[in-house]
N, C-alpha and C positions, 0 to 999 in steps of 0.2 A: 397453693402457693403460700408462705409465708413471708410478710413483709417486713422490715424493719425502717418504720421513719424516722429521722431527726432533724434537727436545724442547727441555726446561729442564733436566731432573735429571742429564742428559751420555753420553754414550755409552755408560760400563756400567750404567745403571738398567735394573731388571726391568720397565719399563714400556717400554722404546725393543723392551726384546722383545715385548710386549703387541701395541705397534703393528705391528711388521712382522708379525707373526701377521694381524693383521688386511688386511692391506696385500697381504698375501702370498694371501688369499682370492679377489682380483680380476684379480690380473695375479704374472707372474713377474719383471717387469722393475720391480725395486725397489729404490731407491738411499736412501743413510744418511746423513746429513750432522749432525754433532749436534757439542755443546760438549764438550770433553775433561774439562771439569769440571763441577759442580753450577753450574747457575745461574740458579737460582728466584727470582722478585720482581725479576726483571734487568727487567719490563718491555719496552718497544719499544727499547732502548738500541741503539745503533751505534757501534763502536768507532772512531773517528776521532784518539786522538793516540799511538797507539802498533801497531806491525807488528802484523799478523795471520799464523797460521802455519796452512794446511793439508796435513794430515797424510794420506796416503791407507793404509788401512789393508788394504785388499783389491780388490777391483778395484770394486764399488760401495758401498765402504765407508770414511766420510773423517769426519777430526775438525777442529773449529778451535777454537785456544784463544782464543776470543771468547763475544759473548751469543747467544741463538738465532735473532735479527737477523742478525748477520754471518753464521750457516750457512746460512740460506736466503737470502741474499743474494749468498755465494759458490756456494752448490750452481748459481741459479740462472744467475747471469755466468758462472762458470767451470767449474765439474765437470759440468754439465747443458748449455752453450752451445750445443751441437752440436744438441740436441733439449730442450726447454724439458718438464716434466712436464706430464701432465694434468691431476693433482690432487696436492695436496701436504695430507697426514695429521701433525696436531704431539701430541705426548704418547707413550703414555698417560701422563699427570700424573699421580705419587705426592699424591692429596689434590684436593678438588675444585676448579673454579674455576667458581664463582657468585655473584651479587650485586656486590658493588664490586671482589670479587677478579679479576675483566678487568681494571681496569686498572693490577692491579703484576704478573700473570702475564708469563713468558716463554713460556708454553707458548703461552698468546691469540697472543703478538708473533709468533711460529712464521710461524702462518698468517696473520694481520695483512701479513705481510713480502708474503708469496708472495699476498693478495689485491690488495694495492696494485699489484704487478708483473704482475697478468692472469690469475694459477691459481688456480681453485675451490680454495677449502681446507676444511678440519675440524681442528676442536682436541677431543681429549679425555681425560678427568681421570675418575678414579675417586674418587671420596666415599669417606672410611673415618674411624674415628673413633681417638683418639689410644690407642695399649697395646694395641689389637689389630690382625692381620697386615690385610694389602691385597689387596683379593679381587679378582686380577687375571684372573681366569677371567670372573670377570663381565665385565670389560672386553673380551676377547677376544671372547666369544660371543655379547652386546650391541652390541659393536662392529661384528660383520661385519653383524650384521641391521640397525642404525642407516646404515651407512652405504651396503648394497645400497638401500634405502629411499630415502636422501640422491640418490643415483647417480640413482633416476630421476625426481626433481623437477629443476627448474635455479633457479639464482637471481641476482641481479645481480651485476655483475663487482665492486661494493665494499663486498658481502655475504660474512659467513663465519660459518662456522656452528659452533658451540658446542655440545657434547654432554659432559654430566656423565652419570655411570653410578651408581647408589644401592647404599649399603654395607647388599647382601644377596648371598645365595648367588644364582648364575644362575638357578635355576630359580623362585626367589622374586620375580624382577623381573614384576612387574605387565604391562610393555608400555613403553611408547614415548609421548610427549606433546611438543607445539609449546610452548614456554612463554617468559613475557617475562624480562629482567632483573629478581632483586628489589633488596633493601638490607636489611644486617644495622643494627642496633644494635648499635655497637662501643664498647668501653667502654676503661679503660685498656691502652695497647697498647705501653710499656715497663716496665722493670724498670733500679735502679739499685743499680747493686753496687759494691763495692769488691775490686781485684785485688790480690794478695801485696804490693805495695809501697805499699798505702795507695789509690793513686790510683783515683779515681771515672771507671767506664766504664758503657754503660748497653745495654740488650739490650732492643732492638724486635721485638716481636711483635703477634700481633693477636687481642686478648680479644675474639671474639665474641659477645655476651650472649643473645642473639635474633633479631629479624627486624621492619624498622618495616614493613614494608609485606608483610604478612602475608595477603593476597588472594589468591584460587585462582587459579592460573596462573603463578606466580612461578614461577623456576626450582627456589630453596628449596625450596616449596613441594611442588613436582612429584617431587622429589628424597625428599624426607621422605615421601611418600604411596607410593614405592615405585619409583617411574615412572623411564624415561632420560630427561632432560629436554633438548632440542632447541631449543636458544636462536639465532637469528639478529641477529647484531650488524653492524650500517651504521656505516663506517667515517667516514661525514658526520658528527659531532660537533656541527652547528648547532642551537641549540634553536630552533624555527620560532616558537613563542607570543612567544618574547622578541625574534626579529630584528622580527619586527611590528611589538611596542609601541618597539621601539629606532629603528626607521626612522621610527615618528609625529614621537620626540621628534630624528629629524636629518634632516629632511626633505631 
């Protein structure tokens, strides 16, 4: 099997080490392709008005000063051309991605990139909570078990699968669960400040307050109860109830 990992947090996160740990449980033939810099909340972006530079760092080991879009995008045209991966692994993501957080992740875009282009993929993120460390063991040792698991179901080619890991010690992890997208209640999600010279700049973030849709099965949910929650997201974006009622009223 050959692998293809990337991330969001850039080449030297303790998490791009997480995942080739992981990566590295299944096969030897594992290639690096990740952003030279942090670039979290980049979302699906694709750098179109300015050069892209890859950088080859070792002989399967390459950076691009882009989003995590253009590395799986380059891995996959150029550093990979000769032989296309089998499965392409995005994270481990410093902090979870659950609920609405798919759709500003780079880490989802990761594998998003490389599901559009025909490789099975997985994105995963470790849950951890703010002022204390990132239990990145749990990600590792979770990791190989979720995703020998993943290996021997299959799923559709514009299917990718989403695995958050819950902020406990390894051996505290309950097990493994299938669970839906939730949605948090978010609340205010900037702050506005003023810099040395007076002038007003403003700093976006995101006050999570809770959870509207707090039903078992959520990923949240799964997540908070102890569990690796195992999310499959369809790349189809159509809401089926509403193309119905829309085609009554356009016949």
């Amino acid at each position: 099997m050959r692998i293809l990992v990337s991330n969001d947090d850039g080449i030297l996160a303790p998490g791009l080490k997480a995942v080739e740990h992981i990566a590295r449980a299944f096969s030897k033939d594992v290639w690096v392709v990740a952003p030279d810099s942090e670039q979290s909340a980049a979302s699906h972006s694709l750098t179109l008005h300015r050069p892209l530079r890859l950088r080859r760092i070792s002989t399967k080991r390459w950076t691009v000063n882009g989003t995590p879009t253009d590395c799986v995008y380059l891995a996959l045209h150029k550093v990979m051309a000769d032989k296309r991966p089998d499965l392409v692994l995005s994270g481990v993501n410093h902090g979870g991605n659950i609920g609405e957080d798919v759709t500003y992740s780079g880490t989802i875009a990761a594998a998003m990139e490389s599901t559009l282009l025909g490789v099975p993929s997985i994105a995963l993120s470790q849950v951890y909570e703010d002022g204390r460390r990132i239990r990145w063991k749990t990600a590792e040792q979770w990791g190989v078990k979720t995703v020998r698991a993943l290996l021997k179901e299959s799923w559709p080619t514009n299917v990718l699968i989403n695995v958050n890991f819950p902020d406990l010690p390894a051996a505290q992890v309950r097990g493994i669960r299938a669970s839906r997208q939730g949605e948090h209640e978010v609340g205010d999600a900037y702050e506005e400040r003023t810099d040395p010279r007076g002038r007003t700049y403003y700093w976006i973030g995101q006050d999570e307050v809770g959870e509207v849709h707090g039903a078992q099965g959520t990923d949240l949910r799964v997540v908070d109860d102890g569990y690796v929650a195992v999310t499959p997201l369809h790349l189809d974006l159509t809401h089926r109830p509403s193309l119905k009622a829309l085609r009554k009223a356009f016949p």
